[in-house]
Each structure stands twice: as structure tokens, then as C-alpha cells.
C-alpha positions in Angstrom: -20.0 20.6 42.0 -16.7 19.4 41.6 -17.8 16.2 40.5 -20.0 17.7 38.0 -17.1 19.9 36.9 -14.9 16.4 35.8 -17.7 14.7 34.3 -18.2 17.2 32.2 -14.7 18.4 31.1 -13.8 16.2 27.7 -10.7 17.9 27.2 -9.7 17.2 31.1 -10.0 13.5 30.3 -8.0 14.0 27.4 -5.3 15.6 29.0 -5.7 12.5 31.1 -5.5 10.1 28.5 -1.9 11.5 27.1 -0.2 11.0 30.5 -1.8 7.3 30.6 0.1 6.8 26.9 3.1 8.7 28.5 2.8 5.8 31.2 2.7 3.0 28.6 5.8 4.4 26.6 7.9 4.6 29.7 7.0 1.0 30.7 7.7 -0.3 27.6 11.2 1.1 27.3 12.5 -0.3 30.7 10.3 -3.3 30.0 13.4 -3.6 27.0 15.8 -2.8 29.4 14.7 -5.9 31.8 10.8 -7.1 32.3 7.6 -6.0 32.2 7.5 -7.3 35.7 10.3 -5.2 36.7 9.2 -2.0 34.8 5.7 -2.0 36.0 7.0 -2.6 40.1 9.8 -0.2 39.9 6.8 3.0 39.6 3.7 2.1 41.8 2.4 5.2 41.2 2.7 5.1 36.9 1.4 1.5 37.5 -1.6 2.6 39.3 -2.0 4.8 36.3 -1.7 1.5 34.2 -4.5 0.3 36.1 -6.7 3.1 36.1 -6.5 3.1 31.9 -7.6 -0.6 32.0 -4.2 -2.0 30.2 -3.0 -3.4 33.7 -5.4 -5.1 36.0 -5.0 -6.6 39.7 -5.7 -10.5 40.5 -4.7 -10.7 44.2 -1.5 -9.7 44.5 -0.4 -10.2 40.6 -0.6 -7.5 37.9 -1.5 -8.9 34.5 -0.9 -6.8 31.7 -3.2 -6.6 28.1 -1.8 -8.3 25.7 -0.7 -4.8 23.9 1.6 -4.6 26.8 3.0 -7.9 26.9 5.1 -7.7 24.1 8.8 -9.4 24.9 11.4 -8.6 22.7 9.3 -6.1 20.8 9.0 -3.8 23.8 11.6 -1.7 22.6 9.7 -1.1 19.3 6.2 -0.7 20.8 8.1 1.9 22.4 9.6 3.8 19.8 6.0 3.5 17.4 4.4 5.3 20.4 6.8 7.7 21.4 7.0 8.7 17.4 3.1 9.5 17.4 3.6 11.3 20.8 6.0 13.8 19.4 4.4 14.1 16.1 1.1 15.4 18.6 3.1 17.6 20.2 4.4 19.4 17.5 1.3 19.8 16.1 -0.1 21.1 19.2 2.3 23.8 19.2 1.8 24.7 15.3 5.9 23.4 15.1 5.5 21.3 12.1 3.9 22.0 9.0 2.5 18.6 6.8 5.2 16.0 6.0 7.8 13.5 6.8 10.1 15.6 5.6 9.7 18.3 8.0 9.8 15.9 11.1 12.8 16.2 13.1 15.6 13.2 13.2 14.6 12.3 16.9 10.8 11.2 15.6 12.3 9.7 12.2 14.2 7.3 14.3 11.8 6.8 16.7 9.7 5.8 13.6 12.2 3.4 11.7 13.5 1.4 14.8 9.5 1.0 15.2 9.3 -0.8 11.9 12.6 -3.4 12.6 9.7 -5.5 14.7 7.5 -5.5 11.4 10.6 -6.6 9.2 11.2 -9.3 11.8 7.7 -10.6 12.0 7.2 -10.4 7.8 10.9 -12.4 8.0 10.6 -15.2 10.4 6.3 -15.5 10.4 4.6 -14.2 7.1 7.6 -15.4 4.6 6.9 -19.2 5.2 2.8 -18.9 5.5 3.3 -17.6 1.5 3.3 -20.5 -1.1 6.8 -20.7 -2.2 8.6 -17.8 -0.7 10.7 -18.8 2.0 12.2 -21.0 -0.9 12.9 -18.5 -3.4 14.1 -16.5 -0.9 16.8 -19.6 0.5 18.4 -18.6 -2.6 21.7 -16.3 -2.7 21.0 -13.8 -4.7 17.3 -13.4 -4.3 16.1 -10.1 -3.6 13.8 -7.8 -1.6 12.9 -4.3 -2.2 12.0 -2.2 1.3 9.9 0.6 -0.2 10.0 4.0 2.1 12.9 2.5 4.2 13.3 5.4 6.1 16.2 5.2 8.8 16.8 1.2 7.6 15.8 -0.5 10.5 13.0 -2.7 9.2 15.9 -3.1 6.0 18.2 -4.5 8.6 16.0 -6.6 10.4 15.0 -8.4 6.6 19.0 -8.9 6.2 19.0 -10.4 9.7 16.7 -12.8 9.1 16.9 -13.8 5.2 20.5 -14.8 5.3 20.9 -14.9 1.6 18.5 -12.2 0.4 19.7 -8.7 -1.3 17.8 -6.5 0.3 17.3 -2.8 -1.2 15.8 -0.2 0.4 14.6 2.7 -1.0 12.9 6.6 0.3 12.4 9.5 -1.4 13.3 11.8 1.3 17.2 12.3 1.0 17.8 12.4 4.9 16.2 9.3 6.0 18.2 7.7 3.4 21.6 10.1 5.4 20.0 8.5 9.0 20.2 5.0 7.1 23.5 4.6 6.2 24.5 6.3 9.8 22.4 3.4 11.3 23.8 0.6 8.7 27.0 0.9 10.5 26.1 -0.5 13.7 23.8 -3.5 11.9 27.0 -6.1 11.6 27.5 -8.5 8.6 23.6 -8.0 7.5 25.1 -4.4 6.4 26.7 -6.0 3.1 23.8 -7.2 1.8 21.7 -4.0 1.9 21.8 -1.3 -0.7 20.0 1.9 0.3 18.9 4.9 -2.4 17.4 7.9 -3.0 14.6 7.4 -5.4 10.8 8.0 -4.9 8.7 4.3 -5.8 7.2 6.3 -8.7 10.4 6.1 -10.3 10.4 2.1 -10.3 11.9 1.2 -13.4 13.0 -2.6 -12.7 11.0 -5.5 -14.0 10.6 -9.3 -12.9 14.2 -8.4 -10.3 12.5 -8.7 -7.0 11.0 -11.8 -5.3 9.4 -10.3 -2.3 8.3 -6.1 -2.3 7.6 -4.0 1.1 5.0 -1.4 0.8 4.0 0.4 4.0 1.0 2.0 2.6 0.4 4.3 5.7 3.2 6.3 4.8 2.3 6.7 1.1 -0.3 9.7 -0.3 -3.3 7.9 -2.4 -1.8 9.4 -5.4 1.3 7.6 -5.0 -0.4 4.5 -4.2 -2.4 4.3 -7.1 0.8 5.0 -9.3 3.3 2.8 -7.7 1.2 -0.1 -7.7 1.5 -1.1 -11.5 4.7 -0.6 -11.3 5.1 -2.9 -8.2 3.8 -5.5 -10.1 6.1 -5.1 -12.9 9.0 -5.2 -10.7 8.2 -8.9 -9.5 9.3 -12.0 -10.8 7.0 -14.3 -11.7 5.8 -15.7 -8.7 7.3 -13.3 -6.5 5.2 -11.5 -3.9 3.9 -8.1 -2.4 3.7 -7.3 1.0 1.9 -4.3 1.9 1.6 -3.0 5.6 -1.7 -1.4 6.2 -3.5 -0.3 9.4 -7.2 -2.1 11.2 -9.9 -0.2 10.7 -10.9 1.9 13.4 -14.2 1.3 15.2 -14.0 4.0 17.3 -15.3 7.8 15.2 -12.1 9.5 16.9 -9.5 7.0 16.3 -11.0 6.9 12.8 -10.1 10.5 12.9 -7.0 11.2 13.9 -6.0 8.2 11.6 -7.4 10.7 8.5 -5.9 13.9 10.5 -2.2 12.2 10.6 -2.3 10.6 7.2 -3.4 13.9 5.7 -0.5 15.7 7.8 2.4 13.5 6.6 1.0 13.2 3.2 0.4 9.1 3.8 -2.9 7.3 3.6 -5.6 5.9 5.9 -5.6 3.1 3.4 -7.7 0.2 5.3 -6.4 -3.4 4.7 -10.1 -4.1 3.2 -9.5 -1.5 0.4 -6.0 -2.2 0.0 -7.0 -6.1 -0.7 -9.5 -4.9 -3.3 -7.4 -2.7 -4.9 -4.7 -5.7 -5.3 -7.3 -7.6 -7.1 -8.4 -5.1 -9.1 -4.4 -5.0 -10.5 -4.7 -8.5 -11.1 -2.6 -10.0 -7.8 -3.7 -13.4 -6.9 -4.0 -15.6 -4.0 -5.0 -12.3 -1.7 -4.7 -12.9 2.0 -5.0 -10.6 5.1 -2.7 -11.4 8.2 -3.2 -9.3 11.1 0.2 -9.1 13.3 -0.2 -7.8 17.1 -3.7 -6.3 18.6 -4.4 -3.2 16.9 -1.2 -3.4 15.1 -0.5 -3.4 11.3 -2.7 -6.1 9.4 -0.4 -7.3 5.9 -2.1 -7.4 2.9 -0.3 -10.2 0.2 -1.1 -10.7 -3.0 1.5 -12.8 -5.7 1.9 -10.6 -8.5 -0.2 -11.2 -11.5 0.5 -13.5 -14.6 1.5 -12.1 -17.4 0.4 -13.2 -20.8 3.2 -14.8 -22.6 4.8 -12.5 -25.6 
């Protein structure tokens, strides 16, 4: 009876399945702290919970991790993006937060920005010199980069880091990320000088042909913003210059396709697919459209180069 019980209780496997995430987060942050190798011996028991959810297996005496897990350097990161969406869950579960960014606490908006450094180093050092004539323009001192929605700054940072003589501006139009980002600049070193950090809300984009290479994490922007922002985008790139935008893989799965519609329509983002996101670029004109997909079931970039304009 007891068997029939378990194999017939959804919301026991669930419950379940949060404590196997639980297990992955923990790993991940002492895999930062030292190895995976290290992190995944040091708890036999949260291992063997590893095991049972299928991202650790056994050969002999080895444990070889999915390739989610084996992440390096990023570990930290991984970390962080998980441990964000795990308290974001919470506090819905308990009715604590009402729809928003701006009504999560500081602990999941840092969480959620020192996420996003490992996508500024991967656009940096990876996508930058797969895209015709960027890593070039951006060689340059006094070429610039606009990080839309920078949040806490982190992903800001990491773009300063590794584009030595880029300006890089970030901007968010909620006033305390922007508070939590120049708390964070302070520890980022030299980059720090070359980053500028405002208030202002991408609808508000007045520059035109100043930037060679825009951000635009569309996950964290409403439809309605998207489809305003985007014209203006394009006006704000130099000829030549190119968008960037971060978008998230399709789900296959009904329930992770979902909870990605729940959690967009809770923090007032989108559940923009890179598919739609690359059609809606060329619809706006933006040429030489390419899809790069970064780690498994990570963020796939959508970049276009923004459109010609017809001489005056």
C-alpha cells in the first residue's frame, strides 16, 4: 500500500525534486570554493541524492557529473542563478512577494546579477570575436557598450574586465539595483573607471549611432517594453555596431514551459523564445541574424547588426 501511496503522490515527488535542486546549489557553491570533486565527496549522502536525480552517475568507483554540473570557474554563478530562482519559489509559495523585480529582496537581486557576470564573460571573451568586425571596433579606446537592465552591475563588470578599452554603460530602471551597483563597483578594481551606471528605463533611449555593441536580456523585460525598446536599440547603434540579446531555449517539457510563463508574468519579464526574438530582429530590419546557444539549457544569444539606414 505504501508503494501505491508514493507512486501516486505528484506533489511528494515534487517536494522531492526541490531538495534534489537544494543538493545541486550546495555543490556548486563549494565546487567554487575548491572542486567538484571535492564538493561532491565531502556529503555522501547529498551525493547519493545527486545520483538518484540522474545529474551524477557511478562508473566503478568514479562519479561523473552532467555536463550542467561540470561547470569550472562558473560554479559560483550556476550557483547564484539557481539559488535566485529558489528563493523567488519560496516567496511565492508563502504569498511574500507580490509581481516584480522591484519587490524582490536585495539577497535574490544579488544572487541574480552575480549570476549574469558568467554571461558578460562568455558574450566578452567567446561571442565578441565569432561577430564580423566587433572584437575590432571594440580594440578601440573609447568604443562603447550599453548593458541594458544591469541590475547589481556584475555582468557590467565582467564586460570592463574583459574589453580593456570599452566604456561600458549600464543602465535599470529600478533605482535600487542601480544603489546595489555602485555598492558592488567598489570591489570590481580598475574595470570600475570605465563603467557608468544610471537610472533610466530603455524606453527612455534617446542616443543615436553612440554604441558599438548593446546587451538586452529579454527575459527580464515585459513584451511591451520589448516591442518599444527595440526601435530605439537600433537607433542607438553605430553603423555596423551590434545587438546582443539574451533569450531563454525553448522548453520541451509542458511544465517547464510553465513555470517559464508563471515567472515571466510574476516579474513582469518575458518568455520571449530565441526563435521569436530572431524573427522579431528581422522584422526591424537587423541583419546577419545568428543564434548561439551558451551552456546546456542555459541562455541561447540572439545577434543581429543593426540595420542600414538609408543615406539623408
Amino acid at each position: 500500500m505504501n508503494d501505491d501511496v508514493e507512486q501516486n503522490d505528484p506533489m511528494a515527488v515534487l517536494e522531492g525534486q526541490v531538495w534534489a535542486l537544494a543538493a545541486v546549489v550546495a555543490t556548486l557553491r563549494e565546487a567554487a570554493a575548491g572542486s567538484l570533486e571535492a564538493a561532491l565527496a565531502a556529503d555522501p549522502a547529498r551525493t547519493a541524492v545527486l545520483e538518484a536525480a540522474g545529474v551524477v552517475r557511478r562508473e566503478g568507483s568514479d562519479l561523473v557529473a552532467a555536463p550542467a554540473m561540470r561547470v569550472g570557474s562558473a560554479s559560483a554563478n550556476a550557483a547564484s542563478a539557481r539559488l535566485s530562482s529558489m528563493r523567488q519559489a519560496v516567496a511565492a509559495a508563502g504569498g511574500e512577494a507580490p509581481a516584480g523585480w522591484d519587490a524582490q529582496s536585495d539577497d535574490v537581486l544579488l544572487d541574480q546579477g552575480r549570476a549574469s557576470a558568467g554571461t558578460g564573460h562568455a558574450l566578452a571573451t567567446r561571442l565578441v570575436p565569432s561577430l564580423p568586425g566587433l572584437a575590432e571596433r571594440l580594440a578601440v579606446a573609447g568604443s562603447r557598450v550599453l548593458d541594458i537592465g544591469t541590475g547589481t552591475g556584475a555582468l557590467a563588470v565582467a564586460l570592463a574586465q574583459d574589453l580593456p578599452h570599452a566604456h561600458v554603460t549600464g543602465i535599470d530602471s529600478l533605482e535600487r539595483a542601480i544603489r546595489l551597483a555602485r555598492r558592488e563597483l567598489e570591489g570590481a578594481g580598475p574595470a570600475a573607471d570605465r563603467i557608468e551606471l544610471r537610472h533610466q528605463d530603455v524606453v527612455e533611449l534617446r542616443e543615436r549611432d553612440f554604441y558599438d555593441l548593446v546587451w538586452l536580456p529579454a527575459p527580464f523585460l515585459s513584451d511591451e517594453v520589448l516591442r518599444a525598446c527595440l526601435p530605439l536599440v537600433a537607433a542607438a547603434l553605430t553603423e555596423g555596431g551590434w545587438l546582443v540579446a539574451g533569450t531563454n531555449p525553448a522548453p520541451r517539457e509542458p511544465l517547464l514551459a510553465a513555470v517559464a510563463n508563471w515567472t515571466a508574468a510574476r516579474n513582469g519579464g518575458s518568455a520571449l523564445t530565441a526563435e521569436r526574438m530572431t524573427e522579431t530582429l528581422g522584422d526591424l530590419g537587423f541583419q546577419d541574424l545568428r543564434r548561439i546557444p551558451t551552456v546546456p539549457g542555459g541562455p541561447v544569444f540572439v545577434a543581429g547588426r543593426r540595420p542600414s539606414r538609408p543615406a539623408s
